[in-house]
N, C-alpha and C positions, 0 to 999 in steps of 0.2 A: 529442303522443305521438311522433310521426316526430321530432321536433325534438331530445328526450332519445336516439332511437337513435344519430342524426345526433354528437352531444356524448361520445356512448359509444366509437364509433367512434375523431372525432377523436381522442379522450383515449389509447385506446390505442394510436394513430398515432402518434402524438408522441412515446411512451415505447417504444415498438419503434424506432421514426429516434433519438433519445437510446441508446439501448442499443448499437445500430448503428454509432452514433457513436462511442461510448464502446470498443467492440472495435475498430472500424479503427484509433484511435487507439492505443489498447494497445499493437498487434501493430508498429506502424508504431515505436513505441517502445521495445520488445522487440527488434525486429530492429536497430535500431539500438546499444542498450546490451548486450545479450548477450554475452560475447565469444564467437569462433569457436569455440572447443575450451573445452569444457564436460562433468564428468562428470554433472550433472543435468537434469533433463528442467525444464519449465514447461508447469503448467495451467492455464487459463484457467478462471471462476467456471462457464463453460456447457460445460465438456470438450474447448475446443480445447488441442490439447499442444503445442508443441518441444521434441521430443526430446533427448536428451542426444547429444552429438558424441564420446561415448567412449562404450563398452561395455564393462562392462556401468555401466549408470547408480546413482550411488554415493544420489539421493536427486530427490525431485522438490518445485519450490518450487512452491503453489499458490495462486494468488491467487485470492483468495476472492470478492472485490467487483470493480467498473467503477470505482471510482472510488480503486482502493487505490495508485496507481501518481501518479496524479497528485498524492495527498495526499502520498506520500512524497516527489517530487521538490519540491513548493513548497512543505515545510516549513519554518518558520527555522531549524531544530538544522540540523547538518553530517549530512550523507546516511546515516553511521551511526548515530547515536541517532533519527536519521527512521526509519529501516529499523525499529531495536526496537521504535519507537514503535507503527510498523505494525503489527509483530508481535503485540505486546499486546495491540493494538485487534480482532486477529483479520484482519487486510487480507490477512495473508500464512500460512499455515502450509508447512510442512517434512517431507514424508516421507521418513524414510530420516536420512541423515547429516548432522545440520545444520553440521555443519564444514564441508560441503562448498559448502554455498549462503553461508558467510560470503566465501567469492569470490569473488563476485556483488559483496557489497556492497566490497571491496576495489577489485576490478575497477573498478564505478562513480565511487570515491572518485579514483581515479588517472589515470580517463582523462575528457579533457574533452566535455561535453557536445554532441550534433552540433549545427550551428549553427543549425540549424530549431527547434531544441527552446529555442536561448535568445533565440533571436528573439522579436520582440513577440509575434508572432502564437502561439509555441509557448506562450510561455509563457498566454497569454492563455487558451489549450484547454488547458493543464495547469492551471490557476486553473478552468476551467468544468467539470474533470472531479474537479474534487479534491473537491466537497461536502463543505467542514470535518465532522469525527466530533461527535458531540453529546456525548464524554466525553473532556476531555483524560488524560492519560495522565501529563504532567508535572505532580512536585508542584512548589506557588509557596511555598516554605517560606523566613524570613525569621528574622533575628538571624545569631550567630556560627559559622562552619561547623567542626558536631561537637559543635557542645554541645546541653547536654540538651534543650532548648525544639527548637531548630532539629532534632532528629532523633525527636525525641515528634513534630512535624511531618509529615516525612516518612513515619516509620511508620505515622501514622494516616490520610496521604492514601493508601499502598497497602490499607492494610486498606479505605479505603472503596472504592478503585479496583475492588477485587475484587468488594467489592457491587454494585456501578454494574454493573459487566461480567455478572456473574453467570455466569465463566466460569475465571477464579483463583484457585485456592486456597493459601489460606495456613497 
C-alpha cells in the first residue's frame, strides 16, 4: 500500500519537473524570437504574459499547450505553414487582431535562429518538447494538381480534419 502512495507521488513528480521543463524552455525561446517592439502581448497555457512593447496592445497570441512551440519550430514545412499548421491544431489562438501576430511569424521567418536553439542540444529539447499531434493537419493528396480526383482529395481530408478536431466548422 505505501508502495502505490510512493508510485503516485513519483508520477506526479515527474510531470510537474516535465511541465517545469517545458515553461523554462518556452520562455527561454520566447525571449529570444520575440522581437523588441511588438504591438501584442503573449500568453502562456498557465497565464504567464509578455506583454505587448506598444500601447495600447493591438491582440494577444496565446499558446495553448507546453509543447506548441516546439512542434512549430521542428516541423518540416517553412515556419509559416508550421505556424498555420499550429493554428489549426489549436497550439496557438489569437485575441484581438490577427494581422498583427502574422509578424510574429514574418519576423521569425527573416531573422536567424539564435545559435542555442540550432545547436544539437536545442534542437534536441525542441524534438522532446515537440510530442508530435495525434492529427496531422496536412492533406497527402495525390495525381495532377487541380483536377478533380486531386481536389475531391483535399476537400474530403478537411472535411474529415474537422471531424477529428471536432473544433472546425465547415
Amino acid at each position: 500500500m505505501g508502495e502505490t502512495k510512493l508510485t503516485m507521488v513519483r508520477s506526479s513528480t515527474v510531470v510537474a519537473g516535465r511541465d517545469a521543463a517545458q515553461k523554462s524552455f518556452t520562455l527561454r525561446l520566447l525571449k529570444e524570437v520575440l522581437p523588441d517592439v511588438r504591438s501584442f502581448a503573449v500568453r502562456l497555457w498557465d497565464g504567464t504574459t509578455f506583454p505587448a512593447t506598444q500601447d495600447p496592445p493591438c491582440a494577444t497570441l496565446v499558446v495553448t499547450q507546453p509543447e506548441a512551440l516546439g512542434r512549430a519550430f521542428t516541423s518540416p514545412s517553412p515556419f509559416d505553414v508550421a505556424a498555420g499548421e499550429a493554428y489549426l491544431r489549436g497550439d496557438f489562438e489569437v485575441e484581438g487582431d490577427m494581422g498583427t501576430v502574422f509578424d510574429l511569424v514574418e519576423h521569425v521567418k527573416t531573422h536567424a535562429l539564435p545559435d542555442w536553439v540550432r545547436s544539437a542540444l536545442g534542437i534536441s529539447a525542441l524534438w522532446r518538447h515537440a510530442q508530435r499531434p495525434p492529427v496531422s493537419v496536412a492533406a497527402q493528396v495525390y495525381g495532377k494538381r487541380h483536377s478533380r480526383e486531386r481536389d475531391r482529395q483535399a476537400i474530403q481530408h478537411h472535411y474529415d480534419l474537422g471531424l477529428q478536431l471536432g473544433t472546425i466548422e465547415v
